[in-house]
N, C-alpha and C positions, 0 to 999 in steps of 0.2 A: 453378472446379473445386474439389471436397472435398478435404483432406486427408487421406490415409487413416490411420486410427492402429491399432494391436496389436491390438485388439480388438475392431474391426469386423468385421463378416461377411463383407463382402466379401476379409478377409484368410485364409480359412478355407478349406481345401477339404471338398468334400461328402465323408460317410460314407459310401462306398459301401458298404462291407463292414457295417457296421450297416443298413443297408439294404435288402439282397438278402437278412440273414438275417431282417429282421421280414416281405417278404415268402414267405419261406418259413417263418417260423410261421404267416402265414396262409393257410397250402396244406393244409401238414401240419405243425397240430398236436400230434399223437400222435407226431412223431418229433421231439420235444425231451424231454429228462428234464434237471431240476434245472438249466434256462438252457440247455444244449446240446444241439446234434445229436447223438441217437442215431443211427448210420448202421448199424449191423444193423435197427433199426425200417427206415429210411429204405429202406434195399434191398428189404426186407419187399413194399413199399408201390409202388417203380418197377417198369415192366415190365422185362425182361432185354432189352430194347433200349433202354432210357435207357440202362442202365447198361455197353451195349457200349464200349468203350475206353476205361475208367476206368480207373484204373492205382493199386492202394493200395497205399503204403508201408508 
């Protein structure tokens, strides 16, 4: 059995959050400005039934 040491991979948990947002640059493009979500573009862009019970602060 390997030892595991600090900087192995397996001591790492995945990115999700980097993740789910490079697949949402590659949906929609056009709603990122300057690295982030634009989410007026983004609304723009979803029907008004994606966007039934979102709740923005």
């Amino acid at each position: 059995m390997k030892k595991l040491a600090p900087n192995d991979p397996e001591m790492h948990s995945a990115d999700l959050l980097a993740e789910n947002i490079k697949q949402l640059k590659a949906l929609f493009p056009e709603a990122f400005t300057e690295g982030k979500i634009d989410f007026a573009v983004q609304e723009q862009n979803l029907p008004a039934s994606a966007l039934a019970g979102i709740c923005r602060l």
